[in-house]
N, CA, C and O atoms as a GROMACS GRO file, in nm:
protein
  536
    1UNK      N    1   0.084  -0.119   0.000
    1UNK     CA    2   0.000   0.000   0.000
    1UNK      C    3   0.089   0.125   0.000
    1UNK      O    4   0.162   0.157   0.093
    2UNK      N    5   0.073   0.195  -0.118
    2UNK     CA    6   0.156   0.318  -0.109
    2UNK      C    7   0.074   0.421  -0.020
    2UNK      O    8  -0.047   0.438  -0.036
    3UNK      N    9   0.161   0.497   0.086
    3UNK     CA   10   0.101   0.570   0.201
    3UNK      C   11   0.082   0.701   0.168
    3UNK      O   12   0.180   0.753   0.115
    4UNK      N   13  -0.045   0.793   0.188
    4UNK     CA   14  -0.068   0.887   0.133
    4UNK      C   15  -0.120   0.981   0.265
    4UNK      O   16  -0.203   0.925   0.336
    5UNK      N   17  -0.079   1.117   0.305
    5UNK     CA   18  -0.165   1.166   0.407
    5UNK      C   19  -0.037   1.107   0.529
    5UNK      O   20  -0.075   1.171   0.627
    6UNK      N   21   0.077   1.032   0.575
    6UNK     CA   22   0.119   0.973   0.651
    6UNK      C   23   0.198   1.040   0.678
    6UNK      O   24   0.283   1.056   0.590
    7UNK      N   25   0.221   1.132   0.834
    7UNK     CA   26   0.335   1.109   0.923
    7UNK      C   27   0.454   1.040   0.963
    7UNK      O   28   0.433   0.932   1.018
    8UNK      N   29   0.548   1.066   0.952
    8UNK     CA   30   0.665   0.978   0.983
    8UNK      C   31   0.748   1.047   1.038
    8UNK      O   32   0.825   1.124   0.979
    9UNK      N   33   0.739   1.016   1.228
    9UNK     CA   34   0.767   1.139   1.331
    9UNK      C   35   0.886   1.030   1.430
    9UNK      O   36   0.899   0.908   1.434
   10UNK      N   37   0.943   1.122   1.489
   10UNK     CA   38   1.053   1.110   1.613
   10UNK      C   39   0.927   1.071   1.724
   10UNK      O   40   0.843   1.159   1.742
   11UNK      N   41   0.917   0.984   1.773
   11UNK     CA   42   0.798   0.971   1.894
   11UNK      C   43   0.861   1.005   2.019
   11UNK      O   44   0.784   1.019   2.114
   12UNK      N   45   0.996   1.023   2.042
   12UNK     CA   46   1.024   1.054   2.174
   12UNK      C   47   1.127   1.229   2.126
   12UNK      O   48   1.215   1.290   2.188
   13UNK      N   49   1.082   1.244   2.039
   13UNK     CA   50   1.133   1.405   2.030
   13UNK      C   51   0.980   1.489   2.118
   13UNK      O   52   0.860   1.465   2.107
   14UNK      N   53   1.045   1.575   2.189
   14UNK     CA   54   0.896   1.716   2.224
   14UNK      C   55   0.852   1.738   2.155
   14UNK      O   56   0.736   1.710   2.125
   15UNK      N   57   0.980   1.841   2.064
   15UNK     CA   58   0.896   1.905   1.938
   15UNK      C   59   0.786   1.821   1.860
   15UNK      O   60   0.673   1.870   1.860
   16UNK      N   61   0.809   1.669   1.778
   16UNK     CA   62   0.758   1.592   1.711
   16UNK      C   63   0.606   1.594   1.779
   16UNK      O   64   0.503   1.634   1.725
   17UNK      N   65   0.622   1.538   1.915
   17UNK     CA   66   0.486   1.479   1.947
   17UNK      C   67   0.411   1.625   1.997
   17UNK      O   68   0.292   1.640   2.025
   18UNK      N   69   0.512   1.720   2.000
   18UNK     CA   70   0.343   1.847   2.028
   18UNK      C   71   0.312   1.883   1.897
   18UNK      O   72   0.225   1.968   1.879
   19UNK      N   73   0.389   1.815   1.773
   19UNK     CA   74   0.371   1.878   1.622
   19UNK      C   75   0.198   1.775   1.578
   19UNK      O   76   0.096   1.795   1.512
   20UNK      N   77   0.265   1.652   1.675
   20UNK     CA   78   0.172   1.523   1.611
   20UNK      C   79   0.022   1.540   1.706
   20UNK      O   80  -0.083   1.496   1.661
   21UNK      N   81   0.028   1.604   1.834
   21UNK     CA   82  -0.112   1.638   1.880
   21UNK      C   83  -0.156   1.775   1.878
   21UNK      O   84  -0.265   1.812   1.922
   22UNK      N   85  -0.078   1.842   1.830
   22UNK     CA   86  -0.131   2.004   1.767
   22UNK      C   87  -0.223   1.948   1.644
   22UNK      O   88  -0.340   1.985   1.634
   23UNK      N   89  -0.149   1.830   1.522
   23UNK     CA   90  -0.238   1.786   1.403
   23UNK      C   91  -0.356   1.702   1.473
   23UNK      O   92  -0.456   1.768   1.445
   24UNK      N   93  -0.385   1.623   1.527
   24UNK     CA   94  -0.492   1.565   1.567
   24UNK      C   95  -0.595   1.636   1.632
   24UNK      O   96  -0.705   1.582   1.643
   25UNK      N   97  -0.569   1.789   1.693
   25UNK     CA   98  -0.644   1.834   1.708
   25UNK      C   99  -0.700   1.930   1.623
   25UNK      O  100  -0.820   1.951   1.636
   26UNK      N  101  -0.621   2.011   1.514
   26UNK     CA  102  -0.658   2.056   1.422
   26UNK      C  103  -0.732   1.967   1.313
   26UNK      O  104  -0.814   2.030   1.247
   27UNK      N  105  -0.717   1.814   1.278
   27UNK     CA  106  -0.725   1.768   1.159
   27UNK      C  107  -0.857   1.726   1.200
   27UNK      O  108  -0.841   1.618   1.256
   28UNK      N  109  -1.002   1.762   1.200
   28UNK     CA  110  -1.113   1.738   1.222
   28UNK      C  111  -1.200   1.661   1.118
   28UNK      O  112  -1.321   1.643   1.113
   29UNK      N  113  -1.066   1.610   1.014
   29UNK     CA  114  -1.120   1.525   0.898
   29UNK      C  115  -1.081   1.372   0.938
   29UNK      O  116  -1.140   1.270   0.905
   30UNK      N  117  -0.987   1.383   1.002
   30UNK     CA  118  -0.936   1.280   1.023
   30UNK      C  119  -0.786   1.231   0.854
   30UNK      O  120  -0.740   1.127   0.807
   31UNK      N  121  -0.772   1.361   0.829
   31UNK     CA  122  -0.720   1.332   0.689
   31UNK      C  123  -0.559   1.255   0.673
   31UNK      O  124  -0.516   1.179   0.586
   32UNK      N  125  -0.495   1.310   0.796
   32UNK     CA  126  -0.346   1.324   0.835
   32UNK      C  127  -0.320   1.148   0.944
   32UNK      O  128  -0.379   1.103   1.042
   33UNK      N  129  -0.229   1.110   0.879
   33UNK     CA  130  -0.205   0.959   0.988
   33UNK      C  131  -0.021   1.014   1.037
   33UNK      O  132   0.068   1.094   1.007
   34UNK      N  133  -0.054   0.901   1.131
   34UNK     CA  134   0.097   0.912   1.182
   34UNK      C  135   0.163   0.748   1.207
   34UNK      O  136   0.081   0.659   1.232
   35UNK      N  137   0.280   0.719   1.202
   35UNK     CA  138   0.370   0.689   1.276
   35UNK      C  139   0.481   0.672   1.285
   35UNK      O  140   0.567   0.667   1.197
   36UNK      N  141   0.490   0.661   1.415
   36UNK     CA  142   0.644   0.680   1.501
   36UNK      C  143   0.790   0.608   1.446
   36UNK      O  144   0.818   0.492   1.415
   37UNK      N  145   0.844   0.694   1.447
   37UNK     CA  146   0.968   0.627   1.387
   37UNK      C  147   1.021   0.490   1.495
   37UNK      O  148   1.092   0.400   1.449
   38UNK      N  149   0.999   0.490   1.568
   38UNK     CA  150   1.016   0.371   1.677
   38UNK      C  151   0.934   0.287   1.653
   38UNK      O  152   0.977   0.182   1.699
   39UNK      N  153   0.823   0.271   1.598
   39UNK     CA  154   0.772   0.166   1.518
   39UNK      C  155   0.796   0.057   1.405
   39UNK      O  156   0.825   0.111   1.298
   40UNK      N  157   0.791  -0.102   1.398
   40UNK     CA  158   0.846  -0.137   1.299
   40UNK      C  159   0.782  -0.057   1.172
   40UNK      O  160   0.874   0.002   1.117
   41UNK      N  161   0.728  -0.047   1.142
   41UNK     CA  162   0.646   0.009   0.991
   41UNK      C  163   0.727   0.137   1.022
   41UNK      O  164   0.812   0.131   0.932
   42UNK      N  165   0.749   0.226   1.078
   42UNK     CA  166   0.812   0.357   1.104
   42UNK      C  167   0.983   0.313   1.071
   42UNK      O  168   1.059   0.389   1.010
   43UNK      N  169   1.008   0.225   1.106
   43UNK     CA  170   1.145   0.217   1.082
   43UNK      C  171   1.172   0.164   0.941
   43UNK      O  172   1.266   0.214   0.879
   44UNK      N  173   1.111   0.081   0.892
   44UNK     CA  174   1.071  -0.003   0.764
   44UNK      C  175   1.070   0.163   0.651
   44UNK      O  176   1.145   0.181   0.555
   45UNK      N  177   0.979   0.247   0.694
   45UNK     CA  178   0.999   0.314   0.619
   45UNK      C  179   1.082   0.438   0.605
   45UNK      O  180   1.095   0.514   0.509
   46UNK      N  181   1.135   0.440   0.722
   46UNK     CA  182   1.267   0.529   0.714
   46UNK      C  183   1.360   0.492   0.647
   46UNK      O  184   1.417   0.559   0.560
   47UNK      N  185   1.393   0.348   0.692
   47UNK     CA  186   1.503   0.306   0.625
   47UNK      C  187   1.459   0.279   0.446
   47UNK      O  188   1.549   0.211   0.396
   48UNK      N  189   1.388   0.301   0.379
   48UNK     CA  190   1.385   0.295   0.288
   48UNK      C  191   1.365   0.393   0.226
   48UNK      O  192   1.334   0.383   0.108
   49UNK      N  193   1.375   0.513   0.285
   49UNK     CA  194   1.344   0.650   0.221
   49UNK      C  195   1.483   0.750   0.272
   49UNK      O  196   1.493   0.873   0.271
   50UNK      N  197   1.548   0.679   0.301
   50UNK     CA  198   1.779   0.744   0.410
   50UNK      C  199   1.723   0.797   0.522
   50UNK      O  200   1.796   0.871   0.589
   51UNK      N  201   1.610   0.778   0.559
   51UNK     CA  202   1.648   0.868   0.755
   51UNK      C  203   1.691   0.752   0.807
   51UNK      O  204   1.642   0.641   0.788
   52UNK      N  205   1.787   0.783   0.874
   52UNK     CA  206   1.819   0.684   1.002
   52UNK      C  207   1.721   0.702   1.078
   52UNK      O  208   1.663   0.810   1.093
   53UNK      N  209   1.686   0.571   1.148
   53UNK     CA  210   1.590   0.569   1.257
   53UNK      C  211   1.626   0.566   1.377
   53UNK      O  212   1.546   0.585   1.468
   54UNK      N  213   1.781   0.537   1.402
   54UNK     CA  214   1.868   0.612   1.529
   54UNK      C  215   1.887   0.749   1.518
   54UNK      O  216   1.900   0.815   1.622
   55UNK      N  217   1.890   0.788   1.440
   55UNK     CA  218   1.922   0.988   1.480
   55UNK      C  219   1.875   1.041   1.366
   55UNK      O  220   1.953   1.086   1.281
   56UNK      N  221   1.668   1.043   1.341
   56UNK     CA  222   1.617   1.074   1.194
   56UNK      C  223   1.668   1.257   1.300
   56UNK      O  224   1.680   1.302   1.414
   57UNK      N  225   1.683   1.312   1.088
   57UNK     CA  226   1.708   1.466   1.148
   57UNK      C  227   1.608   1.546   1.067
   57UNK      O  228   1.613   1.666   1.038
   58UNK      N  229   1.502   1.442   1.034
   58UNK     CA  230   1.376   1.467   0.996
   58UNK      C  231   1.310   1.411   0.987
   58UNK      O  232   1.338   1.292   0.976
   59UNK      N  233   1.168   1.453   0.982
   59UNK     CA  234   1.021   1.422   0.970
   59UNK      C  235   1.025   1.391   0.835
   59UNK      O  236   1.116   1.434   0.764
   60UNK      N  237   0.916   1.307   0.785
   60UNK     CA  238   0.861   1.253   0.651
   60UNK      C  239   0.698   1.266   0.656
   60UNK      O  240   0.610   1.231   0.734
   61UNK      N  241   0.702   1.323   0.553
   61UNK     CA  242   0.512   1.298   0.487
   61UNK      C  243   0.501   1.274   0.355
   61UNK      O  244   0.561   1.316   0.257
   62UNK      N  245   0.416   1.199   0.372
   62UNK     CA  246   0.398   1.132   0.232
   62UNK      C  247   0.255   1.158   0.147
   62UNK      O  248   0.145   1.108   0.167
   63UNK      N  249   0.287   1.230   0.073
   63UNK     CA  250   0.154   1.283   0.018
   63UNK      C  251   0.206   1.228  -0.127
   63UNK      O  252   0.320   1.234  -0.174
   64UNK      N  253   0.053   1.157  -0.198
   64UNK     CA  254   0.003   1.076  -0.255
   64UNK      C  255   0.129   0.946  -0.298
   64UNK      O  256   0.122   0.910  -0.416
   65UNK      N  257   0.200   0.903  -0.243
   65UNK     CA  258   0.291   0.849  -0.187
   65UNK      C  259   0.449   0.891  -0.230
   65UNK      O  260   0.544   0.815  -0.251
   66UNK      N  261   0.444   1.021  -0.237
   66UNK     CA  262   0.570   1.102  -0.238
   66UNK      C  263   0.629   1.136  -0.094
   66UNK      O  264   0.571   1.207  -0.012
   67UNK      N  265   0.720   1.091  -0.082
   67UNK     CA  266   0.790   1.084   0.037
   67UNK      C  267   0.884   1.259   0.085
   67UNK      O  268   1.003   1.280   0.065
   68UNK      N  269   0.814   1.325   0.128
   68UNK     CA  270   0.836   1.472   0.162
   68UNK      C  271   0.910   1.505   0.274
   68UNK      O  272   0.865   1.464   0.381
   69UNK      N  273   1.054   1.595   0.274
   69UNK     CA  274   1.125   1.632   0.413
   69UNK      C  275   1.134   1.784   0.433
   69UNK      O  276   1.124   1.871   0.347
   70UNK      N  277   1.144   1.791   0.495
   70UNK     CA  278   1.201   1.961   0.558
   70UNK      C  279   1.046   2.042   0.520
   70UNK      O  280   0.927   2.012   0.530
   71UNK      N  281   1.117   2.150   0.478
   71UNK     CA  282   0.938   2.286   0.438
   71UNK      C  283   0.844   2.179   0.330
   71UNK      O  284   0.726   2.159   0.358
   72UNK      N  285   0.890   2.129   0.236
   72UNK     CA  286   0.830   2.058   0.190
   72UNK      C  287   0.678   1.942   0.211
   72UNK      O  288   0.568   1.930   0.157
   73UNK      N  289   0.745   1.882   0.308
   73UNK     CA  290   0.677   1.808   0.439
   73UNK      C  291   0.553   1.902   0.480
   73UNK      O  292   0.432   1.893   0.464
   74UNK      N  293   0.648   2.006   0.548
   74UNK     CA  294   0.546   2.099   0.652
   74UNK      C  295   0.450   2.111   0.544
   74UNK      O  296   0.356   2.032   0.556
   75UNK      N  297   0.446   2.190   0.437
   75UNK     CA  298   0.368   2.246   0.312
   75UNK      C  299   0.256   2.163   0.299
   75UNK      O  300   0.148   2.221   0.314
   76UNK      N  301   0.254   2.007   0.270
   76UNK     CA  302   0.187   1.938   0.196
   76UNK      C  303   0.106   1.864   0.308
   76UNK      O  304  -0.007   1.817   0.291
   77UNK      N  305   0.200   1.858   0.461
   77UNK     CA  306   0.058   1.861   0.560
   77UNK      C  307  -0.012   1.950   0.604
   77UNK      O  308  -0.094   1.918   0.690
   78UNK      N  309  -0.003   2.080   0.563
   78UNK     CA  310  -0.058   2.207   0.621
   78UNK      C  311  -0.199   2.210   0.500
   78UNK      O  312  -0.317   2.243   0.507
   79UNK      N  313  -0.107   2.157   0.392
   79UNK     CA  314  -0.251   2.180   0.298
   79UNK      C  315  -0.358   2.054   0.307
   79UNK      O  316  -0.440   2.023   0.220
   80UNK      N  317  -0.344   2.012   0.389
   80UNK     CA  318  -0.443   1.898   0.444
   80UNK      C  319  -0.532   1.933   0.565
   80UNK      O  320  -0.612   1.861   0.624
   81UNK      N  321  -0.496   2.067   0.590
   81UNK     CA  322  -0.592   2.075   0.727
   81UNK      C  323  -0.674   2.210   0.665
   81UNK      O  324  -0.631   2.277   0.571
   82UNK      N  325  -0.776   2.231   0.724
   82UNK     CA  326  -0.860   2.303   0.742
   82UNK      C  327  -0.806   2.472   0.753
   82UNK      O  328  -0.718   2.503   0.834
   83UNK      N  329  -0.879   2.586   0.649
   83UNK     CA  330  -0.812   2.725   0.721
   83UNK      C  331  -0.860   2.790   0.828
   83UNK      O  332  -0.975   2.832   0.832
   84UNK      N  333  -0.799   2.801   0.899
   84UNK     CA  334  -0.666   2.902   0.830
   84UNK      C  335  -0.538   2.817   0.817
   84UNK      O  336  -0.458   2.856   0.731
   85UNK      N  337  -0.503   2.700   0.893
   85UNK     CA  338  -0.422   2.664   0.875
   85UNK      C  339  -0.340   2.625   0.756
   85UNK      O  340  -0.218   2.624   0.742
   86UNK      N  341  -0.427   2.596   0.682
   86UNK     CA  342  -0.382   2.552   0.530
   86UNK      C  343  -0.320   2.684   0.487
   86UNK      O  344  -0.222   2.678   0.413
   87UNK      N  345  -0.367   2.808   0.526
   87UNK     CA  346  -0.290   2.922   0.455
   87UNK      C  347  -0.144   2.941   0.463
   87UNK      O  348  -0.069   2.998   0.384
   88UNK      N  349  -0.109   2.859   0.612
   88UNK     CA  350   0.027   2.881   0.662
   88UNK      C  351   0.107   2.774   0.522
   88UNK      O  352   0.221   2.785   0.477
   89UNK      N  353   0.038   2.713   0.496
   89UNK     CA  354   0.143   2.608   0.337
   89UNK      C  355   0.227   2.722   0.308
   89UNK      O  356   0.326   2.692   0.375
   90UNK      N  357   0.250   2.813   0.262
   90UNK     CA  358   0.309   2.916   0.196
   90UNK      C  359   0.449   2.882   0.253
   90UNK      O  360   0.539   2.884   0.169
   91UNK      N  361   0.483   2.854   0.377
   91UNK     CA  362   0.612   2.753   0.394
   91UNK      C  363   0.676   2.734   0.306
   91UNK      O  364   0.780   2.798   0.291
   92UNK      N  365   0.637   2.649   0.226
   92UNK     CA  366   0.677   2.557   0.132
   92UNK      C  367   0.735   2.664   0.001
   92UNK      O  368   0.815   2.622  -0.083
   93UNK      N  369   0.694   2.769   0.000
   93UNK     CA  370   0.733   2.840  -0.097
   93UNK      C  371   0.844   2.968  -0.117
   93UNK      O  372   0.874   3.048  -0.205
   94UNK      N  373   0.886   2.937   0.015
   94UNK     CA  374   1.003   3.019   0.056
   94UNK      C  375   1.103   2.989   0.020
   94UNK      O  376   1.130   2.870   0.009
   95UNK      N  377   1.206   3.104  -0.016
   95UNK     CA  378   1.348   3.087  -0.097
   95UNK      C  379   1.395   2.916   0.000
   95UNK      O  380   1.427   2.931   0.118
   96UNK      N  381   1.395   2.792  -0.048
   96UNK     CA  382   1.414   2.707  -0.028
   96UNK      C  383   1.547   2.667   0.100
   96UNK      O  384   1.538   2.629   0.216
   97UNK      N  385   1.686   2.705  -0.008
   97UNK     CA  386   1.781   2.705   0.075
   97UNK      C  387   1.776   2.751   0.254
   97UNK      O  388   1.802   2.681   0.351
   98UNK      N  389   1.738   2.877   0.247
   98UNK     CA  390   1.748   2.940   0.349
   98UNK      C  391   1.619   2.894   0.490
   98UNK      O  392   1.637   2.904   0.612
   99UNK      N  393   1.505   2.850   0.424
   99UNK     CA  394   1.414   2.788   0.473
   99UNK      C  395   1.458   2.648   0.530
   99UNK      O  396   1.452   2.611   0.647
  100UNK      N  397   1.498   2.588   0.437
  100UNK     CA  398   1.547   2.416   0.475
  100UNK      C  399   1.663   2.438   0.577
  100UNK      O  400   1.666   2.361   0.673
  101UNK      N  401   1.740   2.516   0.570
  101UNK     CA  402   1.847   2.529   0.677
  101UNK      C  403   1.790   2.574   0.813
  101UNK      O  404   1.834   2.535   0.921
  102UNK      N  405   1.706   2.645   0.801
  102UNK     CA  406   1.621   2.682   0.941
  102UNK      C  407   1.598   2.574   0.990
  102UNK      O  408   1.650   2.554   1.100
  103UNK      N  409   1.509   2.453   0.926
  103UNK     CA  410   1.437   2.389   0.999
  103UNK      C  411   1.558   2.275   1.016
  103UNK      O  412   1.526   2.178   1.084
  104UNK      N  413   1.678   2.276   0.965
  104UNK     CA  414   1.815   2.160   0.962
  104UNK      C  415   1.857   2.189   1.102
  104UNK      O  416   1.875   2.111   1.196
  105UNK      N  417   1.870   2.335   1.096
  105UNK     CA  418   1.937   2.399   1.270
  105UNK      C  419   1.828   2.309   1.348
  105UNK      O  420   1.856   2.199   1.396
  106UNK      N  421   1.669   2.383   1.356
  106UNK     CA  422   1.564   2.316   1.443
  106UNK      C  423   1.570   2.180   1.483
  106UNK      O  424   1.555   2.141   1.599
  107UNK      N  425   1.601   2.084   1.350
  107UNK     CA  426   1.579   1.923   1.319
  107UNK      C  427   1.725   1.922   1.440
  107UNK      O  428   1.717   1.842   1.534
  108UNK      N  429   1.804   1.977   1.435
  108UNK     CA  430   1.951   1.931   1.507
  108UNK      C  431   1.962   1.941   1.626
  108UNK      O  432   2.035   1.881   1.705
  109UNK      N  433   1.888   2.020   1.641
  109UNK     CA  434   1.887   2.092   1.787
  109UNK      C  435   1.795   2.054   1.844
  109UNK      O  436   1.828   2.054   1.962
  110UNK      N  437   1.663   2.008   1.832
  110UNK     CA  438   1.555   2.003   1.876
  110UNK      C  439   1.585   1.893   2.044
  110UNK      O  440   1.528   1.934   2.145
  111UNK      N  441   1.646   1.800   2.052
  111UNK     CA  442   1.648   1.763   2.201
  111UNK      C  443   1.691   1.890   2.269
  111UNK      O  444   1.613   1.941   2.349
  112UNK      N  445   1.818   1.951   2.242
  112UNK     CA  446   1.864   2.038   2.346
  112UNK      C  447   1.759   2.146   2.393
  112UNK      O  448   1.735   2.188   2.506
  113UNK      N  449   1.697   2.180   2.258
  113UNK     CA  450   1.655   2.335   2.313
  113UNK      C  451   1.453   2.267   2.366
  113UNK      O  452   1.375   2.347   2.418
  114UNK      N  453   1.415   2.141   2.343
  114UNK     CA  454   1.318   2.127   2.392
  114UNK      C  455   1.307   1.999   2.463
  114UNK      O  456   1.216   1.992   2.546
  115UNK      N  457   1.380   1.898   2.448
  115UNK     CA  458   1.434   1.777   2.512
  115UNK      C  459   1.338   1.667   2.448
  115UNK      O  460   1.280   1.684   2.341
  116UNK      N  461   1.326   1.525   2.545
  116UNK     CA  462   1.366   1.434   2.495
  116UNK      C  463   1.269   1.303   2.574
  116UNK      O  464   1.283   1.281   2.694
  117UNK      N  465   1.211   1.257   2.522
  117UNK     CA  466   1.094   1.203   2.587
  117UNK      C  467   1.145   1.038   2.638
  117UNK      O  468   1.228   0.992   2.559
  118UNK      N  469   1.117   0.963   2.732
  118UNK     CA  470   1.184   0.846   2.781
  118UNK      C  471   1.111   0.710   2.668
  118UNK      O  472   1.179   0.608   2.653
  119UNK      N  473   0.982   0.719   2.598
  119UNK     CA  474   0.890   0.666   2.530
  119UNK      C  475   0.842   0.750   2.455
  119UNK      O  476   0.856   0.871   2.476
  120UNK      N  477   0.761   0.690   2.330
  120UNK     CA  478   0.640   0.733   2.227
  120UNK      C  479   0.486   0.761   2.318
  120UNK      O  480   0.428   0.692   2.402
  121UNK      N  481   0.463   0.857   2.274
  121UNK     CA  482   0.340   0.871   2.319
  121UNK      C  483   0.241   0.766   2.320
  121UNK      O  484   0.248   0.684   2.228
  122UNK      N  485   0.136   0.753   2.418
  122UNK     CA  486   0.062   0.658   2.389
  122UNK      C  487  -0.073   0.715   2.334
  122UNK      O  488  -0.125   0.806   2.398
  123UNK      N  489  -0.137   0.668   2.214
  123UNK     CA  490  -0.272   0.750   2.119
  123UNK      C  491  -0.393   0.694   2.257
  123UNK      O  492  -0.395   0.606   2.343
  124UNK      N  493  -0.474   0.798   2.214
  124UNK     CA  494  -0.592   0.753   2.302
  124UNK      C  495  -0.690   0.661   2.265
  124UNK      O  496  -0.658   0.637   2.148
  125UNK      N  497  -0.796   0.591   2.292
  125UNK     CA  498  -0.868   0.481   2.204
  125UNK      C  499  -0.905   0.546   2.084
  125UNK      O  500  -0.883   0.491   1.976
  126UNK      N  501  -0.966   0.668   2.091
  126UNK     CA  502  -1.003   0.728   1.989
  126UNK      C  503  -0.915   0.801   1.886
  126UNK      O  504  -0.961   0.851   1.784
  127UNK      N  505  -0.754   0.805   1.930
  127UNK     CA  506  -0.671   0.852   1.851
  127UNK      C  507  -0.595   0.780   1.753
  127UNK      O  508  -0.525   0.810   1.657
  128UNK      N  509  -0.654   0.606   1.844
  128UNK     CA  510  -0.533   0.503   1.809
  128UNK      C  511  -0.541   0.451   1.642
  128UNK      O  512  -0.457   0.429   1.555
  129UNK      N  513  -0.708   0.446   1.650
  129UNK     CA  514  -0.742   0.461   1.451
  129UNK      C  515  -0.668   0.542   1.342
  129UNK      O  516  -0.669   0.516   1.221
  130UNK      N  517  -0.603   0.644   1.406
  130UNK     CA  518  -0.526   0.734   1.332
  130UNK      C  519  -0.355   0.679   1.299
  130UNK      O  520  -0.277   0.707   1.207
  131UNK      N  521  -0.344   0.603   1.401
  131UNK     CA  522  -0.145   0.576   1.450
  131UNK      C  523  -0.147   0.438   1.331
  131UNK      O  524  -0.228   0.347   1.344
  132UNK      N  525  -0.076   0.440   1.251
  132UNK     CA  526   0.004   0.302   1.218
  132UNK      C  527   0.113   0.292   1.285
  132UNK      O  528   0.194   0.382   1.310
  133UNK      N  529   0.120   0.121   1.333
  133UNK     CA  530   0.256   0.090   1.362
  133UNK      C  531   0.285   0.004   1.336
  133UNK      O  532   0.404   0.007   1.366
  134UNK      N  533   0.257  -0.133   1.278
  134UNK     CA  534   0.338  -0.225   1.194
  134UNK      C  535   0.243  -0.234   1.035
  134UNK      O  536   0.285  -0.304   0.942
   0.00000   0.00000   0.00000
């Protein structure tokens, strides 16, 4: 099944999992899936797309099964949610270089400057329809 609409997140990064329940609460379609790079299916597909799944230094989304990193990523899940949010896509359209390096610093840094979770979040019954993990 080529994955379309799919998340492919750090589950014990901060940043990641307030990125992954900021979307579940915005995505009132239910449009956006996730899972955790600590997952076999999460690792399965890292490793087949170059993130390491010991030290990914990015997120993946896969829209219509194009495998998306950095502003790119952000762009093509932003245009999946509802506006205003969808307006923020414009991300994606920023002088590239200088954009992707922002979020390379962020992707690098992100334990130090927000830390580092001991486990993956656990989805709620009603969230868990949303999570793939094998």
């Amino acid at each position: 099944m080529t994955p379309d609409g799919l998340m492919l997140f750090d589950g014990v990064c901060h940043l990641c999992d307030g990125t992954v329940r900021t979307v579940l609460r915005l995505d009132r379609k239910g449009a956006i899936r996730f899972t955790p790079i600590q997952s076999p299916y999460g690792q399965e597909l890292a490793l087949a797309h170059g993130v390491d799944p010991e030290t990914p230094e990015s997120f993946l989304f896969f829209d219509q099964g194009r495998p998306l990193r950095r502003t790119a990523a952000i762009g093509a899940l932003l245009r999946r949610l509802d506006p205003p949010w969808r307006w923020l896509a414009f991300v994606d359209r920023l002088p590239r270089g200088p954009a992707d390096a922002a979020y390379d610093w962020i992707a690098r840094n992100r334990y130090r400057l927000l830390g580092r979770r001991t486990h993956c979040m656990v989805p709620t019954a009603e969230q868990r329809a949303r999570f793939v993990l094998d």
